[in-house]
N, CA, C and O of each residue as an XYZ file, in Angstrom:
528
protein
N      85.953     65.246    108.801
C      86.057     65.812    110.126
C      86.805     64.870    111.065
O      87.479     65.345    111.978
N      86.728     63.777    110.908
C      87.590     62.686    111.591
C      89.363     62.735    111.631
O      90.149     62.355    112.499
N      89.571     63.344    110.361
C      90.889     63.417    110.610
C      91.479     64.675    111.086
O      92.671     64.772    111.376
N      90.325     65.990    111.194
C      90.240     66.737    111.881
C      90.721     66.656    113.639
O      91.698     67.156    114.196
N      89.510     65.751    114.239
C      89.387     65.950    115.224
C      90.775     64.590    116.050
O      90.920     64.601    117.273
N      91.611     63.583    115.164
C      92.365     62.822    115.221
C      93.986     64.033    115.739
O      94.772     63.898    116.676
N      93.921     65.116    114.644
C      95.000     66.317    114.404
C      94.471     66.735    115.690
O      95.205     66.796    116.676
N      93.459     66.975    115.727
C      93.743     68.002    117.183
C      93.752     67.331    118.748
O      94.018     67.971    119.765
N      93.405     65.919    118.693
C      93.746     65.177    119.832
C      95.062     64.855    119.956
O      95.620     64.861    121.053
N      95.510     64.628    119.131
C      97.140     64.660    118.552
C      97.646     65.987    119.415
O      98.283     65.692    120.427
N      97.470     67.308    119.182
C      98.208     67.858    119.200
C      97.770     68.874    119.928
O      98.660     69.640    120.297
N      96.460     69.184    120.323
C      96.194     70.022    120.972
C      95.273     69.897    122.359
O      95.065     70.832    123.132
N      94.799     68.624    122.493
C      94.220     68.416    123.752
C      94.791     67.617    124.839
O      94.037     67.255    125.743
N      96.019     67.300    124.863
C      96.985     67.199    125.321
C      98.082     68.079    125.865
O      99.054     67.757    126.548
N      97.679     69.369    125.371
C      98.862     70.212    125.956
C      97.962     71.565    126.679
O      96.740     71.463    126.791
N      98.674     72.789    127.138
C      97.787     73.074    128.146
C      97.400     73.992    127.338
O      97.932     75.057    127.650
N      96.400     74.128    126.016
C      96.336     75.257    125.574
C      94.856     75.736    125.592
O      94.149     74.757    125.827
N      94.150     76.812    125.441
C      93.245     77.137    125.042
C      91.966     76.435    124.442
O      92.093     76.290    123.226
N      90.673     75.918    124.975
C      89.716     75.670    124.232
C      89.189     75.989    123.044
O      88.559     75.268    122.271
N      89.591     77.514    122.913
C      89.062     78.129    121.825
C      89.305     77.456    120.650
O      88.481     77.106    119.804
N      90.896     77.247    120.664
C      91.468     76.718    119.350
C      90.825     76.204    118.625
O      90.695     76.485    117.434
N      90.087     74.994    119.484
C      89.422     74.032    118.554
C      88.293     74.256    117.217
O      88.016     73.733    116.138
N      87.942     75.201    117.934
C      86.713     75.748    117.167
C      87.154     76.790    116.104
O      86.371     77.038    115.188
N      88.491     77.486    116.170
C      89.268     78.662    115.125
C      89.889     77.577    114.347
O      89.539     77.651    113.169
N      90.775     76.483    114.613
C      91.317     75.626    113.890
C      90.589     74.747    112.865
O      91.102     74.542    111.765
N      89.228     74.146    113.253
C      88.306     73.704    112.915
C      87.658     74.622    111.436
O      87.648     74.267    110.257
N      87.168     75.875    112.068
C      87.095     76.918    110.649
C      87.930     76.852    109.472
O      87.487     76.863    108.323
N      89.463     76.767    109.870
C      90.424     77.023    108.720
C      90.267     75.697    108.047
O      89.969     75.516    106.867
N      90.490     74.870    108.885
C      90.460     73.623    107.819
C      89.091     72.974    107.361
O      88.966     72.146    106.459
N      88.171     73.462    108.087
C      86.991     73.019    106.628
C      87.070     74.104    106.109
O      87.020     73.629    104.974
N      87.158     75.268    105.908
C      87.462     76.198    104.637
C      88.244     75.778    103.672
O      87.972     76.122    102.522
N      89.757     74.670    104.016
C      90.702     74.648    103.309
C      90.303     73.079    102.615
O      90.934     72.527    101.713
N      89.100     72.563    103.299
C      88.641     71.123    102.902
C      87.147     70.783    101.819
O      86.495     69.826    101.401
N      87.189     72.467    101.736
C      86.144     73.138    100.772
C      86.329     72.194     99.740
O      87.468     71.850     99.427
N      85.070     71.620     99.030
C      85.018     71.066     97.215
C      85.258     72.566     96.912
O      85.902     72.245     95.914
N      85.316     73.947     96.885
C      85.881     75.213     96.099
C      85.917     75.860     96.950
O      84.880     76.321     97.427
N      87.457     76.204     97.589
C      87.313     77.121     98.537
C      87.367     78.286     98.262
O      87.950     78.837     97.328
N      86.456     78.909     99.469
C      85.999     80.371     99.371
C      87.287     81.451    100.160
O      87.233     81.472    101.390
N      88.134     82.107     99.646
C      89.105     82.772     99.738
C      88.543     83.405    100.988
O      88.860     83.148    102.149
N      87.616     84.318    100.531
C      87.214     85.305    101.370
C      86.957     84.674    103.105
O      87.240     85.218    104.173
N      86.398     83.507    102.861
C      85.958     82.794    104.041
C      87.591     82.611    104.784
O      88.034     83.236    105.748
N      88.160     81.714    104.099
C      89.697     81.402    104.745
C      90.316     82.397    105.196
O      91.010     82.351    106.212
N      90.065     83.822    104.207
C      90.755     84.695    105.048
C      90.414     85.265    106.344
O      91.130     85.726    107.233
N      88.911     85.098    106.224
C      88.304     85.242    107.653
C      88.295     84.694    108.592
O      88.214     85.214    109.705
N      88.384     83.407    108.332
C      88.752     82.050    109.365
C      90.338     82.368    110.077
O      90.542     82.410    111.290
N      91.279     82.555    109.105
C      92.690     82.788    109.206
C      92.843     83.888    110.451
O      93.474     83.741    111.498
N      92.042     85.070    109.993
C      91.759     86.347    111.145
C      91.332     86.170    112.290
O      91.883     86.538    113.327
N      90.176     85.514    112.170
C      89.877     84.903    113.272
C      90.972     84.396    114.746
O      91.082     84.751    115.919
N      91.818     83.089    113.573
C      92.740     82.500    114.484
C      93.922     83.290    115.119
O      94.723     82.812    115.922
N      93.918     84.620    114.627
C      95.537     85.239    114.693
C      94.885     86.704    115.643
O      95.453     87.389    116.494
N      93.741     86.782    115.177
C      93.234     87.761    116.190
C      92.776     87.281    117.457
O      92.549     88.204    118.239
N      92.592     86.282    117.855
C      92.840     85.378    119.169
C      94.391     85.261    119.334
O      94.735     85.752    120.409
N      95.376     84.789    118.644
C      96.673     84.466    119.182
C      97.356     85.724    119.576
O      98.268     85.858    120.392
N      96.655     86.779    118.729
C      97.797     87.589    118.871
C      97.411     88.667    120.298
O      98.128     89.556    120.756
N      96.105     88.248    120.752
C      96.045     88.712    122.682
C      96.655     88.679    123.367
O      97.072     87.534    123.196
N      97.249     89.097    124.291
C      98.870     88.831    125.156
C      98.057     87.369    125.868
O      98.755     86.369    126.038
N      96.728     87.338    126.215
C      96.548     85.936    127.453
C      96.283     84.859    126.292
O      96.553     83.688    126.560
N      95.855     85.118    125.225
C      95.903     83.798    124.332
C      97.931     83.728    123.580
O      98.642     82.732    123.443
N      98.130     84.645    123.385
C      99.821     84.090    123.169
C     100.662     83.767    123.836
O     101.574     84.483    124.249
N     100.391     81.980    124.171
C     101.095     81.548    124.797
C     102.195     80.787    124.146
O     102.025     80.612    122.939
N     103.381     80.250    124.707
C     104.017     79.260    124.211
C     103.499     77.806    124.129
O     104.183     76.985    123.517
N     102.162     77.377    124.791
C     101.300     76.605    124.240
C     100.672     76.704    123.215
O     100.876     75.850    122.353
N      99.907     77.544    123.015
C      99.066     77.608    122.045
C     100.086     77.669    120.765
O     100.168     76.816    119.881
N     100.820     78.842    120.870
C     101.572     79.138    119.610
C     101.926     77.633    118.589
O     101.623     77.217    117.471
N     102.934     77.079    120.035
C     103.778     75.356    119.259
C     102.109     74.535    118.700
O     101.888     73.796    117.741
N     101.364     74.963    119.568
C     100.075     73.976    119.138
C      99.831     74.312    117.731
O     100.018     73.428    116.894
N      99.367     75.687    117.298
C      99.239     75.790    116.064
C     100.074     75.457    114.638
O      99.888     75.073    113.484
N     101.123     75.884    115.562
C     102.236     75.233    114.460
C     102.233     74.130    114.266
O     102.330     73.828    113.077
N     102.149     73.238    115.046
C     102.573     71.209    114.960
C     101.011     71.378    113.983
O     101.210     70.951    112.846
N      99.854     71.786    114.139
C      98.578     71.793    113.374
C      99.336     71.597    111.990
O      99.570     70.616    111.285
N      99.578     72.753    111.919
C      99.286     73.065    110.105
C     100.929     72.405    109.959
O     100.894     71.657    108.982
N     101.938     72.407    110.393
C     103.136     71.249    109.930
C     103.161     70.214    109.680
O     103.756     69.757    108.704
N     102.364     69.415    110.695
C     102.301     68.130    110.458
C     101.239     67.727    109.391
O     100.234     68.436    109.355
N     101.284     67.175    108.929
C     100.465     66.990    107.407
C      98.990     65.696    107.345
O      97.899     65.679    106.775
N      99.820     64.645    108.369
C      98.796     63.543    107.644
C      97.881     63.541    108.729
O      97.811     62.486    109.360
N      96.994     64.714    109.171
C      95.521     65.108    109.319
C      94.938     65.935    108.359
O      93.841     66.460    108.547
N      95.494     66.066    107.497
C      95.218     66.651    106.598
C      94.638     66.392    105.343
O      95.436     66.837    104.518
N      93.811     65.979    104.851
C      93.377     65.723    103.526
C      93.390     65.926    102.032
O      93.092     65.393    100.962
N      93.993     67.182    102.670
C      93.901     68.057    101.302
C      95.047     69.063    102.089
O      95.075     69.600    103.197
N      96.086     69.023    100.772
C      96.860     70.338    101.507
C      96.715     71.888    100.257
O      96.267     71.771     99.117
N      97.182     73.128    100.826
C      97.148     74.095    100.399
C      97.684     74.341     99.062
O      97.863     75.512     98.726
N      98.010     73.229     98.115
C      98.931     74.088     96.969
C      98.102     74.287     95.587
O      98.591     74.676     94.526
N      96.904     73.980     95.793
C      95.602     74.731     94.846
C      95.251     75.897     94.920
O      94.488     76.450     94.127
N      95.897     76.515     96.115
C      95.501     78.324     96.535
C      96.724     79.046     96.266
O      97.930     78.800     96.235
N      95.626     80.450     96.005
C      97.360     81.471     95.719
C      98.172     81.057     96.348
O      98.104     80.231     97.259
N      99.194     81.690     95.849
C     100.462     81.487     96.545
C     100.888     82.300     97.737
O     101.779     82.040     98.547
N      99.790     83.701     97.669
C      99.960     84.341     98.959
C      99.510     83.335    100.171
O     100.159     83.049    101.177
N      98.442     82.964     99.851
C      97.514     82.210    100.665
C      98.944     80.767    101.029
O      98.951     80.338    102.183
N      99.609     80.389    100.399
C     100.570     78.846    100.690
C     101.435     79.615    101.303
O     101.790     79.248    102.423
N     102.023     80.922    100.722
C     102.794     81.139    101.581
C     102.340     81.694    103.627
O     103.030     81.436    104.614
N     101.476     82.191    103.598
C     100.847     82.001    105.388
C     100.723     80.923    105.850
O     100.898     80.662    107.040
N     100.361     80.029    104.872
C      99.757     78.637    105.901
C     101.174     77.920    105.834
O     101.423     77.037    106.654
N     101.962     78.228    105.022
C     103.276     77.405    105.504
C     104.418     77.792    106.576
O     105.181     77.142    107.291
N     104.108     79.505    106.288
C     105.010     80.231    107.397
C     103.825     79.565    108.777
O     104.545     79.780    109.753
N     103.199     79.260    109.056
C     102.157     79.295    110.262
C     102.963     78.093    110.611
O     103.741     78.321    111.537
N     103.005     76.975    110.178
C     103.954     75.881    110.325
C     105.026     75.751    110.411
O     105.499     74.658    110.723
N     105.787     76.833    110.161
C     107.417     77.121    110.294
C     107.883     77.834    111.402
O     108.362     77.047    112.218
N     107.936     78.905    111.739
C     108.132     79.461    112.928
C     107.167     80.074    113.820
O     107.709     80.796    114.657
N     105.587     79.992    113.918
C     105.446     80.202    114.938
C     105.287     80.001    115.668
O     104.589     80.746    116.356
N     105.940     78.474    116.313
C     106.831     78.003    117.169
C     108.092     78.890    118.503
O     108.554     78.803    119.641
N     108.094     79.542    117.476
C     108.960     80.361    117.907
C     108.809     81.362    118.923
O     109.596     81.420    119.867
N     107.634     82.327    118.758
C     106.800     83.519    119.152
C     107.363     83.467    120.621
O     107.901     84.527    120.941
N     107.370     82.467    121.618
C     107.474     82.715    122.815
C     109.111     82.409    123.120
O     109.844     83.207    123.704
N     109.477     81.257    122.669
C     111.356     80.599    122.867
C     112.141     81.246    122.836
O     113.057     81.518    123.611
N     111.562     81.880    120.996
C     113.057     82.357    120.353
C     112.388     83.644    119.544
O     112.454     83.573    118.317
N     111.761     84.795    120.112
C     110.764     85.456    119.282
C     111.883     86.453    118.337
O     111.444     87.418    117.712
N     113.055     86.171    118.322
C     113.767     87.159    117.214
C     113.909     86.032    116.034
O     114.574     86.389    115.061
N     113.363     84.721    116.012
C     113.457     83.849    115.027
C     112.233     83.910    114.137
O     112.166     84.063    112.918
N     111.238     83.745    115.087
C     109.908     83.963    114.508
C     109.775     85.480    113.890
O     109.210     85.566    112.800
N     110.164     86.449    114.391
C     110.058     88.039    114.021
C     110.960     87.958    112.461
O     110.661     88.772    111.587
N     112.051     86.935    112.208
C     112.821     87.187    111.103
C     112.195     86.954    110.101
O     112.054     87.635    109.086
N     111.499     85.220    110.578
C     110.422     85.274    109.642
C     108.862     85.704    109.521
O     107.926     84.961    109.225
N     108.838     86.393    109.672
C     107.382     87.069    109.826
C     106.065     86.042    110.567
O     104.964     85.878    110.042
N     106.432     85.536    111.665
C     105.588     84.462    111.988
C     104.951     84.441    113.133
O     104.176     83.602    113.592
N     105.479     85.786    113.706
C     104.588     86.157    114.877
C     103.368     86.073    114.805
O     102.853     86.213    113.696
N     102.579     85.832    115.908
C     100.477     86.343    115.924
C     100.460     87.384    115.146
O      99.967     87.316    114.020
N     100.996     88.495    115.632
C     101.217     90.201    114.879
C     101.587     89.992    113.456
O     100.895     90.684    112.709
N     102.493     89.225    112.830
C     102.894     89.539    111.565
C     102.372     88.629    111.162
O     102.292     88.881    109.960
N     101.802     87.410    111.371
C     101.123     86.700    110.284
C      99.283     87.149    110.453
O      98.391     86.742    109.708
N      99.112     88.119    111.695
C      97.473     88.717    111.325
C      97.909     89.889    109.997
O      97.229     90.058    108.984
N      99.203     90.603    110.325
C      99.123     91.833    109.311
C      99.056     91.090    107.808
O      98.147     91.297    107.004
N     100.085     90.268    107.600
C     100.032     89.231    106.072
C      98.501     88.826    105.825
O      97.878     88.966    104.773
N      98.111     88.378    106.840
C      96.282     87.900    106.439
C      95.540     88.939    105.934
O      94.893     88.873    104.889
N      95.661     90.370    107.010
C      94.814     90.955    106.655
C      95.059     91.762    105.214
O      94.150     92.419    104.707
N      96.593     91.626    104.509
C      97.055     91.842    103.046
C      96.682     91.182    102.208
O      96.927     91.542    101.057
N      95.851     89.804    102.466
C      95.863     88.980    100.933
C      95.058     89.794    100.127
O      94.195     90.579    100.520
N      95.439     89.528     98.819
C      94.987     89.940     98.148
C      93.735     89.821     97.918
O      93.563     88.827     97.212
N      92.828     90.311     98.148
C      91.225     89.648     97.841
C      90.775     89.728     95.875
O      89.710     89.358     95.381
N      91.687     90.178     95.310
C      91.855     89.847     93.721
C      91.544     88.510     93.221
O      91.010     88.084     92.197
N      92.319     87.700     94.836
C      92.371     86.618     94.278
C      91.348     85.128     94.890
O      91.626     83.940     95.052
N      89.978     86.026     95.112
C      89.027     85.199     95.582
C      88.601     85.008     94.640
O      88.581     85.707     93.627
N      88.017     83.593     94.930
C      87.205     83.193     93.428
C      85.880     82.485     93.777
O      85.128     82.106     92.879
């Protein structure tokens, strides 16, 4: 949890975003810091975070860059995603790639599916086949 709460002083209590975060961000990554993570949980955690972002008063161009620098930047991280499907690597890496974008440049983020809107619709697609 330390390098948890290091990532988000880093990157999110410093800028003007949302309290909530802490506590949606917090979910995903002890789900993802699981000794066996529970799919089903992450995907719920994941929903969680995108069904908050994707509110017009929580999608801000704060919050958005906040989440992104989260899951991009790596060394708060302990454990990264490439033990999980690949549906599952591919969200948490698009989450780190453009949705940055959502507010700047939102036909960049829209190309890559990285909006609040298109990365809740991708969440709410994973495959649940592939919970274990």
């Amino acid at each position: 949890m330390k390098k948890f709460n290091n990532g988000f002083e880093r990157f999110c209590s410093k800028r003007n975003v949302s309290q909530e975060l802490k506590t949606l961000l917090s979910s995903v990554y002890n789900q993802i810091h699981s000794s066996k993570v529970n799919l089903e949980l992450l995907k719920e955690s994941l929903t969680n975070l995108f069904l908050f972002l994707d509110k017009a008063e929580n999608c801000t161009n704060s919050n958005c860059k906040t989440v992104d620098l989260f899951f991009c930047i790596e060394d708060h991280w302990n454990k990264k995603w490439d033990d999980l499907p690949e549906d599952y690597q591919h969200i948490l890496n698009d989450i780190g790639g453009c949705l940055h974008d959502t507010i700047s440049n939102s036909d960049i983020a829209k190309n890559f599916e990285s909006t609040p809107k298109q990365l809740l619709e991708r969440i709410k697609k994973l495959n649940e086949e592939n919970i274990r």
